[in-house]
C-alpha positions in Angstrom: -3.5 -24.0 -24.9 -0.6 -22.7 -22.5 2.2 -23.6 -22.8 3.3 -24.2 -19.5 2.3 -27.5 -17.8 0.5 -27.2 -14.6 -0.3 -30.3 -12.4 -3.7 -32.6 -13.7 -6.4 -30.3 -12.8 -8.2 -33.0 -10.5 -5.1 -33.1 -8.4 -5.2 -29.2 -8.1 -9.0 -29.3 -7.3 -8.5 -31.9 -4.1 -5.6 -29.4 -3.3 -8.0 -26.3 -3.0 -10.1 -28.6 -0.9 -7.7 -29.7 1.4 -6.1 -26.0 1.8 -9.7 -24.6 2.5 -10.3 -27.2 5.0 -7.2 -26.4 6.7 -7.7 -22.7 6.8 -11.3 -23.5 8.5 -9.8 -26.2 10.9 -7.2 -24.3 11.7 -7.7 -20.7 12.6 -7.7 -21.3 16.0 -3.9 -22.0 16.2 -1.6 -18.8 16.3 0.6 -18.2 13.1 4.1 -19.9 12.8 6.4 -16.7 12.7 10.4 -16.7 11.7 11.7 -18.5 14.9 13.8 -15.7 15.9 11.6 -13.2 15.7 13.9 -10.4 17.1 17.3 -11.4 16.4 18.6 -8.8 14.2 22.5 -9.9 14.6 21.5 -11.2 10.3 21.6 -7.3 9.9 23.8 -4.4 9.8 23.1 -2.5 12.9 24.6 1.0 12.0 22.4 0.3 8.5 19.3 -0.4 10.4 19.5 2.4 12.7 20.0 4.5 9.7 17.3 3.0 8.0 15.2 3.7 11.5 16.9 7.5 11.1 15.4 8.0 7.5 11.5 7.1 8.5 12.1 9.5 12.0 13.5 12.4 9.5 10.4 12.0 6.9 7.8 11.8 10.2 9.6 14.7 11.6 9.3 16.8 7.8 5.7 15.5 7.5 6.2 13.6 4.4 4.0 11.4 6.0 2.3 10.8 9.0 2.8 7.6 9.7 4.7 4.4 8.6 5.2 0.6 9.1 8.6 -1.0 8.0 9.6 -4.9 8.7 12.9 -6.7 7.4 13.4 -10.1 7.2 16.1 -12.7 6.3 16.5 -16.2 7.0 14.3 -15.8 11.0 15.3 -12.3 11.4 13.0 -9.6 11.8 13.2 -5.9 12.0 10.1 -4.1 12.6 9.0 -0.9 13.8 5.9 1.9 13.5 6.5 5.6 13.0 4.5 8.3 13.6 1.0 8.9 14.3 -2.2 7.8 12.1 -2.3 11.6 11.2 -1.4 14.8 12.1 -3.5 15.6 14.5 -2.5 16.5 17.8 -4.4 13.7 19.9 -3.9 10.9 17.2 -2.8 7.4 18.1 0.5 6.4 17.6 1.3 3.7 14.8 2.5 0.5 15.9 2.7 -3.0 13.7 -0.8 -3.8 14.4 -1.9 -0.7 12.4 -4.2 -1.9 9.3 -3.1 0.3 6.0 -4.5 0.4 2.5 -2.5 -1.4 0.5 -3.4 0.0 -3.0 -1.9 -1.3 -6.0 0.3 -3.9 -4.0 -3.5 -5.7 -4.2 -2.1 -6.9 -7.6 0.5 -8.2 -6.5 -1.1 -10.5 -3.4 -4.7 -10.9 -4.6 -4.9 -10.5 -8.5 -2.3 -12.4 -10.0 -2.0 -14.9 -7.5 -5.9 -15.5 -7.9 -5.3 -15.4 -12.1 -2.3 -18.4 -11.7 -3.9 -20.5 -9.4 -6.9 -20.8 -11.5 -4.6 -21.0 -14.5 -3.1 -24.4 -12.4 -6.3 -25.3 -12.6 -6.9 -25.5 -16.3 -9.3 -22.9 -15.8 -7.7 -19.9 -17.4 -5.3 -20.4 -19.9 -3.1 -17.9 -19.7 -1.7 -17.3 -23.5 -5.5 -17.1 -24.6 -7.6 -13.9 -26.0 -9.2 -11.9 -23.6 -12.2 -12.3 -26.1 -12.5 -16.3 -24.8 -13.5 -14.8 -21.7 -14.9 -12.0 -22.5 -16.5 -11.9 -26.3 -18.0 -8.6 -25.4 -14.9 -6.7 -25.2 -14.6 -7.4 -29.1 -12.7 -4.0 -31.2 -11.1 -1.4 -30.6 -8.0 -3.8 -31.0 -8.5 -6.0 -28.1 -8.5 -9.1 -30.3 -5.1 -9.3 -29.8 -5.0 -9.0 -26.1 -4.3 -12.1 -23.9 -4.3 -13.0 -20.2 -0.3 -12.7 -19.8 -0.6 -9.3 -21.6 -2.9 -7.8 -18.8 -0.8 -9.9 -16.3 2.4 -7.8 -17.5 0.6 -4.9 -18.6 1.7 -4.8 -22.1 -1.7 -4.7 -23.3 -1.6 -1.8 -25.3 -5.0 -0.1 -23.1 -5.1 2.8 -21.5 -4.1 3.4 -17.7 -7.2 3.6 -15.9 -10.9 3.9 -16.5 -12.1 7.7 -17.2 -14.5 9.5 -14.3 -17.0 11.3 -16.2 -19.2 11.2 -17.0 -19.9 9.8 -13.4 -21.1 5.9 -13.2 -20.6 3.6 -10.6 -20.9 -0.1 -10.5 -18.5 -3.9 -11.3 -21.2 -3.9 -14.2 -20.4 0.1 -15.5 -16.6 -0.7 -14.8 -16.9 -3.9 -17.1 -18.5 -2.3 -20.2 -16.1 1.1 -19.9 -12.9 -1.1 -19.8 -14.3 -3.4 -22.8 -15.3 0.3 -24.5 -11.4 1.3 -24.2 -8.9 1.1 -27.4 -5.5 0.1 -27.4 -2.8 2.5 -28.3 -0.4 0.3 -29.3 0.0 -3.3 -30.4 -0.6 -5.7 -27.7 2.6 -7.0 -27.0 4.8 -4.7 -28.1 4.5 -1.6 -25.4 4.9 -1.7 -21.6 2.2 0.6 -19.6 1.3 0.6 -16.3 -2.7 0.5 -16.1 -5.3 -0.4 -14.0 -7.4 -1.7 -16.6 -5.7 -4.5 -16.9 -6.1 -5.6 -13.5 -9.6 -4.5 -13.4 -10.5 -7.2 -15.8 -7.7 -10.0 -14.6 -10.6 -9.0 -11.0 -13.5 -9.5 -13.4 -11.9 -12.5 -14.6 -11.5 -14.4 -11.3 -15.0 -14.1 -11.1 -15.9 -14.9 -13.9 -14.3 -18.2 -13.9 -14.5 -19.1 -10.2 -18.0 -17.8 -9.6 -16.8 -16.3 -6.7 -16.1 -12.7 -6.0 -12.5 -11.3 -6.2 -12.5 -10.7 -2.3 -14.4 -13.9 -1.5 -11.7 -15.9 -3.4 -9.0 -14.0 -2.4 -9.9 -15.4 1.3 -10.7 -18.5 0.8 -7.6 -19.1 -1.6 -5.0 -16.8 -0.6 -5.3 -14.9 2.8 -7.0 -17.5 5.3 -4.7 -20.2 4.4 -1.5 -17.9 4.8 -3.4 -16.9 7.9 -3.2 -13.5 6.9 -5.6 -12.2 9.4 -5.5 -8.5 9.5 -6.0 -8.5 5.3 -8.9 -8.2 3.2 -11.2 -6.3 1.2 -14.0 -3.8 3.0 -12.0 -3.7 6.2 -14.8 -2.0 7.8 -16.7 -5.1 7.6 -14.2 -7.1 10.0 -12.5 -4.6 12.3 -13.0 -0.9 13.6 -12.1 2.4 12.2 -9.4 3.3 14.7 -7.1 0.2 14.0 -6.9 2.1 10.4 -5.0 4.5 9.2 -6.8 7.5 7.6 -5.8 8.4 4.2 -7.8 11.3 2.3 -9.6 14.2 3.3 -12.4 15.8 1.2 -11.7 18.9 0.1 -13.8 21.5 -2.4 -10.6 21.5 -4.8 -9.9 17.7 -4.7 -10.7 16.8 -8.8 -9.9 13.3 -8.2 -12.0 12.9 -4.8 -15.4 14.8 -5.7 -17.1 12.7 -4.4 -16.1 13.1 -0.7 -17.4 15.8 1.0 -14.7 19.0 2.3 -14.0 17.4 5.2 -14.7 13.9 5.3 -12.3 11.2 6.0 -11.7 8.3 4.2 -10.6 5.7 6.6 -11.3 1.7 6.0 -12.9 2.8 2.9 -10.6 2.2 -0.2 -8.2 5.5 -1.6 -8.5 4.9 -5.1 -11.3 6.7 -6.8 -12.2 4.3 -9.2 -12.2 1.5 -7.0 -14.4 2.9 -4.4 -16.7 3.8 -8.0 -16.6 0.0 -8.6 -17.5 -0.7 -4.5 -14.7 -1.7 -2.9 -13.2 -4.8 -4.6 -11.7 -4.8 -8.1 -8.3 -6.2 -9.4 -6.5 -3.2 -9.5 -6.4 -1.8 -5.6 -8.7 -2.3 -2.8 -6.9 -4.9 0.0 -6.1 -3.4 3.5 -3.5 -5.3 5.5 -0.7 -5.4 8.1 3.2 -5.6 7.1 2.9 -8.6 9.1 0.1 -9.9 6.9 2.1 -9.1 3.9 5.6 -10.2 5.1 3.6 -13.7 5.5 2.8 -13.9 1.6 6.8 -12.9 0.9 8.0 -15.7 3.4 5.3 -18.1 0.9 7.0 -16.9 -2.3 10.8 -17.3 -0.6 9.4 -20.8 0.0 8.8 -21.6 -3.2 4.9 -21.4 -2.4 4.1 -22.8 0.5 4.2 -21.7 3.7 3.7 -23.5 7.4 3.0 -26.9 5.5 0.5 -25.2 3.2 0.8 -24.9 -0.4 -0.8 -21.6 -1.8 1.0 -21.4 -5.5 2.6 -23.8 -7.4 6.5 -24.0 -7.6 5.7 -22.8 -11.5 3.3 -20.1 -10.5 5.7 -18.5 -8.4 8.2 -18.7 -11.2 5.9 -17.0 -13.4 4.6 -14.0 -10.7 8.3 -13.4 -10.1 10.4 -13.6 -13.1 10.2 -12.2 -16.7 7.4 -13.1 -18.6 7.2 -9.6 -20.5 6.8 -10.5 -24.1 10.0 -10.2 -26.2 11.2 -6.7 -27.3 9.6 -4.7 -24.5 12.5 -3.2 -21.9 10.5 -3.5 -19.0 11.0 -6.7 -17.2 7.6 -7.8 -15.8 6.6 -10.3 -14.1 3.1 -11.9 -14.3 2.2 -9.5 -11.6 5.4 -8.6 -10.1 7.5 -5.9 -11.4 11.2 -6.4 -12.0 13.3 -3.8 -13.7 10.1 -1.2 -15.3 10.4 2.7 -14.0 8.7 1.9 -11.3 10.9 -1.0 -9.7 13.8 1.1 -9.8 13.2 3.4 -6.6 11.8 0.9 -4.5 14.7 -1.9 -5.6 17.7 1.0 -4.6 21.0 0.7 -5.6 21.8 -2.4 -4.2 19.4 -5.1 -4.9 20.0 -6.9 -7.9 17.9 -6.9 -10.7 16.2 -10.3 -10.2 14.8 -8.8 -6.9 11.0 -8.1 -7.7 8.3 -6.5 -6.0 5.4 -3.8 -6.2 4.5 -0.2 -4.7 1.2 1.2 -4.2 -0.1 4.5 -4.6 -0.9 5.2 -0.6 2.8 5.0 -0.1 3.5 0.8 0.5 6.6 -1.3 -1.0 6.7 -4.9 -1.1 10.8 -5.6 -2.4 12.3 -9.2 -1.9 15.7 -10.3 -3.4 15.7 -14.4 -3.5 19.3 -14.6 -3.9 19.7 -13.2 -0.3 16.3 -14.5 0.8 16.1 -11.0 1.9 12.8 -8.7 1.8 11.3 -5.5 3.0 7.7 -4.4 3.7 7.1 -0.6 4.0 3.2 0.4 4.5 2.0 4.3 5.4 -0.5 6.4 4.6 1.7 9.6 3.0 -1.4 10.6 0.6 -3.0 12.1 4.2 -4.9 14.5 3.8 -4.4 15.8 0.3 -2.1 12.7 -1.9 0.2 15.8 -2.3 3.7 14.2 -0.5 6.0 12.8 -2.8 7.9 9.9 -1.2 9.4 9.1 -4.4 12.9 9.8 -2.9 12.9 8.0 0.2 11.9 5.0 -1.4 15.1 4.9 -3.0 16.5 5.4 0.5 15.0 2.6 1.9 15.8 0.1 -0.6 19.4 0.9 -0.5 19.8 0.9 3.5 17.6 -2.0 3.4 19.7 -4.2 0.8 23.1 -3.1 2.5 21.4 -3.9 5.9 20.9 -7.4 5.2 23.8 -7.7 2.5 26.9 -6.3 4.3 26.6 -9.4 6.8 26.8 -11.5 4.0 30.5 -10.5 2.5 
């Protein structure tokens, strides 16, 4: 069994039934936003507007087309769109209505959440095999796998799920990942991969009996009132209020299946996903930084949010601070990533370590400090048309101006 104590699983269970009946009852009323939505006298002015300059200068250099970035502390908000959806001469204009694909920051607000919540449950233990679950992934060395392993990707698998030959399919997806072998111990090596989210998805399921995206709503997004996020987009809003990501080209290896010319747009980026159909636990949510500054104001708050409780006081604990296992440098969360490779760009050179958060391949950020109850949300589509920008160095940029945006006022 875990060893974490959760509360009695029949309390948790008339929870999930009151949250569900609140988000039905209550979707008529309008979301409870920070009360001063526009008071930015919390922030550094000459930081902000530099912060402002940096996104202008990377529009203006085409590093990207496009771009969404909101700040909040304590009730005060800085928000603003950049750019157009794409570089085309007649294209609309982003503003913070614009619907983005979020790519791997689905981890971080569907996945994991999803995995602790049923792990509150009693449902999913989280320190057991992945062979409890799933028997069929047996050799290769996956005996020693567990569910905080995938959680903190110190699984030992590889990092994603190989293209050919072709396949498509949940099912396909499923017997490739449980086909994989480790390359190191479990437990002893940190790597990034999709796998392991891919079968935390297939997991939710699993246990749930619902669909990743159909739990992910029902749990997560419609009681945060998160109305602009969700899986298959297309299904619950037009094209246009999307930004575009890639365009097919005869060359494009990773993108073969598009056609030269064709646009993806409400249709997932990530090749393997759109393999699987849409949904999986690795990438696949479209959203709003509004939507997603929402879910950061939950975690602030300990897990609850407008009088609703989403995650336990513990789960947020163990999404948000280190649960890597012993002896591996990179500090992990149980979904959130704290002080790996990857958190080091988008955290700056002022956050503290302690701060967490998650990027995602399209070119998003989710970074929030608790100690300052301070976070930033940064959504564009800089893989338009060809995933060949690197943003890699203006992420860095934003995190500093960010953190000395909302720090400086507080010396």
């Amino acid at each position: 069994m875990s060893r974490f104590r959760f509360p009695a699983p029949s309390r948790r269970l008339v929870s999930a039934a009151l949250l569900a009946a609140l988000a039905a009852g209550c979707t008529h009323l309008p979301p409870q936003e920070p009360s001063a939505m526009r008071d930015e006298r919390q922030f550094d002015r000459a930081r902000l507007a530099a912060l402002d300059g940096v996104l202008d200068n990377a529009v203006a250099a085409r590093k990207l087309p496009g771009a969404v970035l909101r700040m909040e502390r304590e009730g005060a908000v800085h928000e603003r769109g950049f750019g157009r959806l794409s570089y085309e001469p007649d294209a609309a204009a982003v503003t913070p209505d614009t619907i983005f694909d979020a790519a791997s920051l689905s981890k971080v607000i569907s996945t994991a959440p999803a995995v602790l919540m049923l792990a509150e449950e009693g449902r999913i233990d989280l320190e057991a095999p992945l062979l409890r679950y799933f028997p069929e992934c047996k050799g290769g060395g996956k005996e020693a796998i567990t569910v905080r392993h995938l959680l903190t990707h110190s699984s030992g698998l590889p990092a994603g799920l190989p293209a050919r030959p072709g396949w498509s399919g949940d099912a396909a997806a499923h017997e490739l990942a449980c086909a994989q072998q480790v390359t190191h111990a479990p437990g002893t090596f940190f790597r990034y991969s999709d796998i392991n989210y891919i079968l935390l998805g297939q997991l939710v399921r699993k246990v749930s009996g619902m669909p990743l995206d159909e739990f992910a709503q029902r749990r997560i997004f419609g009681p945060l009132r998160m109305r602009d996020t969700g899986y298959l987009p297309l299904a619950r809003t037009g094209a246009a209020a999307i930004a575009p990501t890639q365009k097919g080209a005869a060359d494009a290896a990773l993108h073969g299946d598009l056609a030269p010319g064709q646009l993806l747009r409400g249709v997932v980026h990530d090749p393997t996903v759109r393999r699987i159909g849409g949904v999986a636990g690795s990438a696949g949510v479209f959203s709003t930084a509004r939507d997603i500054a929402r879910f950061a104001r939950m975690l602030l708050n300990s897990g609850e949010l407008d009088g609703v409780r989403v995650l336990s006081r513990d789960s947020v604990r163990l999404l948000t601070t280190v649960q890597s296992p012993p002896g591996i440098a990179a500090l992990r969360g149980m979904g959130m990533d704290i002080d790996s490779p990857y958190a080091q760009r988008p955290r700056g050179t002022v956050f503290p370590v302690g701060s967490y958060g998650h990027t995602g391949f399209t070119g998003c950020i989710l970074w929030i400090d608790p100690a300052s109850k301070t976070f930033y949300v940064f959504l564009s589509n800089r893989v338009y048309p060809d995933d060949k920008s690197n943003v890699l160095t203006l992420y860095t940029e934003l995190g500093t101006l960010a953190a000395q945006a909302a720090l400086s006022t507080l010396r």
